[in-house]
C-alpha positions in Angstrom: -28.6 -19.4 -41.5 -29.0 -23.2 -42.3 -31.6 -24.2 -44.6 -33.9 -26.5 -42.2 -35.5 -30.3 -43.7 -39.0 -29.6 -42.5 -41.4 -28.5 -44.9 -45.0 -27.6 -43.4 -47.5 -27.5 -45.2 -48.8 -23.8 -45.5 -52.0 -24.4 -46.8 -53.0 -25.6 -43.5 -52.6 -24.7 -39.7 -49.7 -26.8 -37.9 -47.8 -27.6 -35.6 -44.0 -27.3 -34.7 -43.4 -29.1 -31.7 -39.3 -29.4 -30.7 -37.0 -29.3 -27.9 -36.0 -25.7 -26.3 -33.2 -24.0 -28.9 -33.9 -26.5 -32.0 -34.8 -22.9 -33.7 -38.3 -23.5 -34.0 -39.1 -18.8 -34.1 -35.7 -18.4 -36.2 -37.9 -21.4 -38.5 -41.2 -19.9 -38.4 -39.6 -16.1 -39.0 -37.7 -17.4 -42.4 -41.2 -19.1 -43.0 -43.5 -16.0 -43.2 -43.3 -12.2 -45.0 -43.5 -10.6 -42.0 -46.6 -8.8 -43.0 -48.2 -11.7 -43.1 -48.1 -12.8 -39.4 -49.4 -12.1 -36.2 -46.5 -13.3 -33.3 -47.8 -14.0 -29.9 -44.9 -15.2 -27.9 -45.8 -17.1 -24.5 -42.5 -17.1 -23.5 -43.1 -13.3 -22.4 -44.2 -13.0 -19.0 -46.0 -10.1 -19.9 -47.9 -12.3 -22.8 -48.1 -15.1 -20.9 -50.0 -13.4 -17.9 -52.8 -11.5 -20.1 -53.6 -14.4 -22.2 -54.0 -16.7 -19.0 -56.6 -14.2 -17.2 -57.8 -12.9 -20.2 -57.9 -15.4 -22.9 -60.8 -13.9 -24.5 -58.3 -11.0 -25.3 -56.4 -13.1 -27.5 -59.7 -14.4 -29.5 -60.3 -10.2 -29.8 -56.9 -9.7 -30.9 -57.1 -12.4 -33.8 -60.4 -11.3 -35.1 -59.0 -8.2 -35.8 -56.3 -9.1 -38.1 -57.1 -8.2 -41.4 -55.1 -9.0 -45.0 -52.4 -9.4 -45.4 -52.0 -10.7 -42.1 -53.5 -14.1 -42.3 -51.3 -16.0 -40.4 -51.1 -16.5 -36.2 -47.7 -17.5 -34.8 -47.9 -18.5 -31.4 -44.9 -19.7 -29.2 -44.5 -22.4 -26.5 -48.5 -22.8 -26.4 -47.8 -25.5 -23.3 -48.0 -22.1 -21.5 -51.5 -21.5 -22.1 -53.1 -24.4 -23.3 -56.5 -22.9 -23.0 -55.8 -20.9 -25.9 -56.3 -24.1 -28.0 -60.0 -24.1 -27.3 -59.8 -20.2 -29.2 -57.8 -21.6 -32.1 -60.4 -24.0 -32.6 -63.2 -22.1 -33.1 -60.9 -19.2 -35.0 -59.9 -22.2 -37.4 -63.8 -23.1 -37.7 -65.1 -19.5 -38.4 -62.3 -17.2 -40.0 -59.8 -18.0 -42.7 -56.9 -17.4 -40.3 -54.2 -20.0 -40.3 -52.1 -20.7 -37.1 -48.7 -21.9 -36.2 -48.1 -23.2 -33.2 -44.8 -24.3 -31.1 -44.5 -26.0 -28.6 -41.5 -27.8 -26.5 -43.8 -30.0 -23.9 -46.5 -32.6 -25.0 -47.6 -32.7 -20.8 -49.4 -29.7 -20.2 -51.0 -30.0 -23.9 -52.0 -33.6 -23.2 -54.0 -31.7 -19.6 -55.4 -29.0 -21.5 -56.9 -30.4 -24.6 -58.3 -34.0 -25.6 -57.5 -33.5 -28.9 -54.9 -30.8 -30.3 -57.5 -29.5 -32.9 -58.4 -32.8 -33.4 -56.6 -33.2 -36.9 -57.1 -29.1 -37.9 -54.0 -28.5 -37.1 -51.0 -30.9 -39.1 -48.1 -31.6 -36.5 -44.5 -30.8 -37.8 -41.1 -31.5 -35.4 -38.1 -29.7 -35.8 -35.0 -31.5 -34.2 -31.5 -30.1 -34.0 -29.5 -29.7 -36.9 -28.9 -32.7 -39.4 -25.8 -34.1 -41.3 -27.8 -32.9 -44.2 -28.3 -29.3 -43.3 -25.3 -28.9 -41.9 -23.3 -30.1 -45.2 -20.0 -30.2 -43.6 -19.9 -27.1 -42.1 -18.6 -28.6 -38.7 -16.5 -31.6 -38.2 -17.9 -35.2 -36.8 -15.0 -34.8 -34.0 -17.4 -31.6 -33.5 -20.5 -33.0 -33.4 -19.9 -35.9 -31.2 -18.5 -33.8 -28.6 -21.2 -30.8 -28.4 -24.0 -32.1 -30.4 -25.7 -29.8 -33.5 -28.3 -27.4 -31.4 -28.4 -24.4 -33.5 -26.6 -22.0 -30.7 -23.9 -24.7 -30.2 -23.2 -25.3 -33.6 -22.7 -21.3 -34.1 -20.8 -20.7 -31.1 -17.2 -19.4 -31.8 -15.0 -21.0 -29.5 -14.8 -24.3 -27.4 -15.5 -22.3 -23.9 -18.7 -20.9 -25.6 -20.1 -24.2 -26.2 -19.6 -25.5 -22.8 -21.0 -22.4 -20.6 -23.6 -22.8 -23.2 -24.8 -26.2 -23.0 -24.2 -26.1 -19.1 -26.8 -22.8 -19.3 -29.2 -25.2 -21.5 -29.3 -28.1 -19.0 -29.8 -25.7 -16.1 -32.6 -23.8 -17.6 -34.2 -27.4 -18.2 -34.7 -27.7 -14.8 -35.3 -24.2 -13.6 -38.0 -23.5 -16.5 -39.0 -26.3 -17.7 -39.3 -28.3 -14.7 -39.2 -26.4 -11.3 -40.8 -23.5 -12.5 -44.0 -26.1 -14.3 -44.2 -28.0 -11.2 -43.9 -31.1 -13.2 -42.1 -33.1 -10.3 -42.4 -32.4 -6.8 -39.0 -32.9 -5.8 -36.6 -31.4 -7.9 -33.5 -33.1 -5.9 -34.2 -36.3 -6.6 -35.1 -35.7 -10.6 -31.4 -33.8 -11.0 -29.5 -36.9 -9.7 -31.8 -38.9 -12.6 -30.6 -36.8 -14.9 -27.2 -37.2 -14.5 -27.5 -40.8 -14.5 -30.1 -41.3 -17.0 -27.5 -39.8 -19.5 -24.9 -42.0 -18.4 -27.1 -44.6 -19.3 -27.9 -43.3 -22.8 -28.7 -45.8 -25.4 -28.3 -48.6 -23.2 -31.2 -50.9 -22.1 -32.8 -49.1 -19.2 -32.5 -50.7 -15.9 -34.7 -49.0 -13.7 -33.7 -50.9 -10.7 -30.5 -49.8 -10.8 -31.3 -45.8 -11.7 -33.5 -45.9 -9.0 -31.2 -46.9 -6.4 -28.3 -44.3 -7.6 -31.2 -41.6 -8.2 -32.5 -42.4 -4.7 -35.5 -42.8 -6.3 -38.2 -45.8 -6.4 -39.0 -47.7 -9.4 -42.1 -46.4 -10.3 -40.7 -43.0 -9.6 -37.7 -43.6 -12.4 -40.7 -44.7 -14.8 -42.5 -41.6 -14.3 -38.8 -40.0 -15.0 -38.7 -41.3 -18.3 -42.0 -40.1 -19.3 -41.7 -36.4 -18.7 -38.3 -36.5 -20.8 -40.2 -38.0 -23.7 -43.2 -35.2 -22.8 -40.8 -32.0 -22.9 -38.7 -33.9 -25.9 -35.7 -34.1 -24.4 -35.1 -37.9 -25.5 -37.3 -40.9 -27.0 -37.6 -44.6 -25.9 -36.5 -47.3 -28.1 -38.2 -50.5 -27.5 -37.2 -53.9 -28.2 -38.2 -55.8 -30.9 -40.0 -59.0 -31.8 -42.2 -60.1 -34.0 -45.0 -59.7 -31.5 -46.6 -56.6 -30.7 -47.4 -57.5 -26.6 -43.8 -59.0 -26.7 -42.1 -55.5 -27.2 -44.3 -54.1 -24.5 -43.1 -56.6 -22.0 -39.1 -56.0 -22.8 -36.9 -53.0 -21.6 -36.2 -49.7 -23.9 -33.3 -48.0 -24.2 -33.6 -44.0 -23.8 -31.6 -42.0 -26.3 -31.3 -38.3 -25.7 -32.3 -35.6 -28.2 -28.8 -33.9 -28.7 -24.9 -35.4 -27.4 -24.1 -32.1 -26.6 -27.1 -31.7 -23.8 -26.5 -35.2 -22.6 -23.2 -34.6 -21.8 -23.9 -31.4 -19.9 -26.5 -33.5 -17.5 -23.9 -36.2 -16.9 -20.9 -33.2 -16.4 -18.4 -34.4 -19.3 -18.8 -31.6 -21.6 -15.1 -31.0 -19.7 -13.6 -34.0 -21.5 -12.6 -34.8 -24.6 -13.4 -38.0 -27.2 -10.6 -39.7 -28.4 -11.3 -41.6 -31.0 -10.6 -45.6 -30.8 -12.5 -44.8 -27.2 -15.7 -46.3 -25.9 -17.1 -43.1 -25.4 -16.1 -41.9 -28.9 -17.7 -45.5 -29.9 -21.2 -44.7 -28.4 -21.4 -41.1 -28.8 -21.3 -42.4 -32.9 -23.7 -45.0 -32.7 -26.1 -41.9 -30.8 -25.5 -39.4 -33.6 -26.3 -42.3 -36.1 -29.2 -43.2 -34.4 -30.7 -39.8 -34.0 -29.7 -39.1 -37.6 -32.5 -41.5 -38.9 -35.2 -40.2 -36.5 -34.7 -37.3 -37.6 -34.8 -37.9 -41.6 -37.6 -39.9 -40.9 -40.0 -37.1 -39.3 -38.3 -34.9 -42.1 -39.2 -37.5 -44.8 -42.8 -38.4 -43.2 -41.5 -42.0 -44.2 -43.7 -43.4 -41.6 -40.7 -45.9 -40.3 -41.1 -47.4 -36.9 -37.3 -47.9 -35.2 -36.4 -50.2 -32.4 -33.6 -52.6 -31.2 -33.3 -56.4 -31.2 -31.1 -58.3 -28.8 -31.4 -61.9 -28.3 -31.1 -64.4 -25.6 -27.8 -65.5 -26.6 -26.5 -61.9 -26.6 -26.6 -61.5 -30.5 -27.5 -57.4 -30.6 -28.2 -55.2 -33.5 -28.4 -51.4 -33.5 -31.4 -50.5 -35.0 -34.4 -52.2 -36.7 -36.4 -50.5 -39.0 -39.9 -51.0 -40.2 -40.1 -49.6 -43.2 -43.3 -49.6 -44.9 -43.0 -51.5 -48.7 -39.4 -52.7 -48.1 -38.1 -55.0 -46.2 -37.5 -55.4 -42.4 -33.6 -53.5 -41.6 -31.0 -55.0 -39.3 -28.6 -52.1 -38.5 -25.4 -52.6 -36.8 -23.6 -48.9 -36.5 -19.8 -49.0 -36.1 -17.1 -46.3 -34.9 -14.2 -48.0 -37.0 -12.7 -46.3 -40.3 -12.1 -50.0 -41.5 -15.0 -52.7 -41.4 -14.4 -56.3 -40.9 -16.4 -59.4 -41.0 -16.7 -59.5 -36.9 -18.4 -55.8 -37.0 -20.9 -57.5 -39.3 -21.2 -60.5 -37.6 -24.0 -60.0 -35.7 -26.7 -58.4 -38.3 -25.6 -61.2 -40.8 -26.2 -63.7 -38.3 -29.5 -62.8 -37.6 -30.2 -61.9 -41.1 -30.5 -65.5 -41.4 -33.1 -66.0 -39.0 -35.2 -63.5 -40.5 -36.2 -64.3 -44.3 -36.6 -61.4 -46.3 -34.9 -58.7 -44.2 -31.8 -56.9 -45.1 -28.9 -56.4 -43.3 -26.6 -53.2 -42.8 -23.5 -52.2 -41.1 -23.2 -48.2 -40.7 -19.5 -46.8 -40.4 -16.7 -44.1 -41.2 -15.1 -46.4 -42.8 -16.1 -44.4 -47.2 -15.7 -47.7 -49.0 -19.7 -49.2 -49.6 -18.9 -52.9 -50.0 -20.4 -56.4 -49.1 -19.5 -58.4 -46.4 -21.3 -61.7 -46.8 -25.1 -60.9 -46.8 -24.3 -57.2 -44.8 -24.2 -54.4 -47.0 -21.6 -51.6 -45.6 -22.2 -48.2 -46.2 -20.8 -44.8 -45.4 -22.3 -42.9 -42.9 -23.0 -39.8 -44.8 -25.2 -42.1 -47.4 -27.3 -43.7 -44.5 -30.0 -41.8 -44.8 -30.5 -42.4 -48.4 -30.0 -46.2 -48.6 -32.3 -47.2 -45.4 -35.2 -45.0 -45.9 
């Protein structure tokens, strides 16, 4: 078992919101003596049906725990959202604590106003990190079938695949057909496929649309629901003005290379390094690397990406609260040069009092000009 980054805090009830197979019960099981916990698992029909006719039952089933039990685990709440309402008052009245999962913000979002309204603390758990992996799988490994828990522990190469093609199928049988959160399931597959061919570039709806047979709005609407069942994040575009960012196109970054590339079929093929796709699948895992030490850290960093009007781009900026403003530029090579730096020091320039980066393999931390260049594997560290 890996040792997971998240650290609830157990003096209070939380939260543990992640994507499907992140490891969110193996979490909560290391968590708690089991003496000390009540499961309720949502994801069992059985469960599911008696708490959504009866969910008085499950306010009777809690006020009878007695010590040591003082702790309520409940999975996948999304599937009865009602039970919130119970937790609520339970929280107000008894001195049981709860932990809650739950893969899709949607259904919550229907249910209640406020998610306990600040009762409960909310915690994410994201696939497996560079950290808590410590080098027991390869980069070559982790570019081609992402760091999921199951994926990472799978023995052999077909094992990943059938695995990661079961993942992305379930997505859309239980997650999506079976929650009725589209009305045309058709229509959302062929977005999927080409929403991950897109991944981390600047989202051109227009374009989806048309090879989604899809309208605009449609595509939007797309978007959201992959953020709402955590499948993937926005990243906006930056400028110094807040109503600016709104106005300019994100790019869409999925939660896990190894899932993207089972919705856009490639999980056949394989990444040669020196390759474009070996080039972006990098600057993904980079990308996702910080999001997820940031949650981890609670650094309270906001991430998006700057391109200008004369086609200058870097990576990542990061707002990060006391230091200064980040310029990021994330590289593939083993060897950086002044052209892979070229662009964050340039706009370094324009921004007084930022600091510029470029993220690589290659292990040599040096300057190049006003760029600082640092090893992948002491990202992390360095920019938050």
């Amino acid at each position: 078992m890996f040792q997971r980054l998240v650290s609830p805090i157990k003096s209070n009830s939380f939260f543990l919101f992640g994507a499907r197979g992140t490891g969110k019960t193996t979490f909560l099981k290391s968590l708690f003596p089991p003496e000390t916990v009540e499961y309720i698992d949502l994801l069992q029909a059985d469960q599911e049906e008696q708490f959504v006719r009866n969910p008085m039952e499950f306010e009777q089933r809690a006020s009878a725990l007695r010590p040591p039990r003082e702790w309520v685990v409940i999975d996948e709440i999304q599937r009865v959202p009602r039970l919130l309402d119970t937790v609520h008052r339970l929280i107000e009245s008894t001195p049981l604590k709860f932990a809650i999962t739950g893969s899709s913000g949607r259904k919550l979002r229907r249910g209640t106003t406020n998610l306990l309204a600040g009762r409960a603390f909310v915690n994410h758990l994201h696939p497996l990190t560079l950290r808590e992996l410590d080098r027991a799988v390869t980069l070559a490994d982790l570019l081609a079938w992402g760091s999921l828990p199951k994926t990472v522990q799978s023995a052999t190469t077909e094992e990943k695949r059938e695995y990661l093609r079961a993942y992305a199928h379930t997505y859309l049988r239980e997650e999506i057909a079976a929650e009725q959160l589209v009305r045309r399931l058709d229509p959302f597959r062929s977005f999927l496929s080409v929403a991950a061919q897109c991944n981390g570039q600047i989202i051109n709806a227009s374009r989806i649309a048309r090879e989604a047979g899809a309208d605009v709005k449609t595509v939007q609407s797309y978007f959201s629901l992959l953020e709402d069942t955590m499948m993937g994040f926005l990243l906006p575009a930056w400028h110094r003005s807040a109503r600016k960012r709104l106005s300019t196109h994100p790019k869409f970054y999925f939660f896990d290379l190894g899932v993207k590339r089972a919705l856009e079929f490639t999980v056949s093929q394989e990444i040669h390094e020196g390759t474009y796709a070996f080039g972006a699948a990098f600057e993904h895992l980079m990308v996702l690397e910080l999001i997820r030490a940031n949650d981890y850290r609670r650094c309270d960093c906001r991430f998006s990406y700057l391109r200008t009007a004369g086609g200058r781009e870097v990576d990542l900026v990061i707002e990060r609260p006391g230091k200064p403003l980040a310029l990021v530029e994330i590289k593939s090579t083993a060897l950086v040069t002044a052209d892979d730096c070229a662009a964050a020091g340039s706009l370094g320039k324009d921004l007084p009092g930022s600091a510029a980066y470029c993220i690589s393999r290659d292990p040599h931390r040096q300057k190049i000009g006003d760029v600082l260049c640092v090893p992948y594997e002491e990202m992390v560290d360095e920019l938050l």
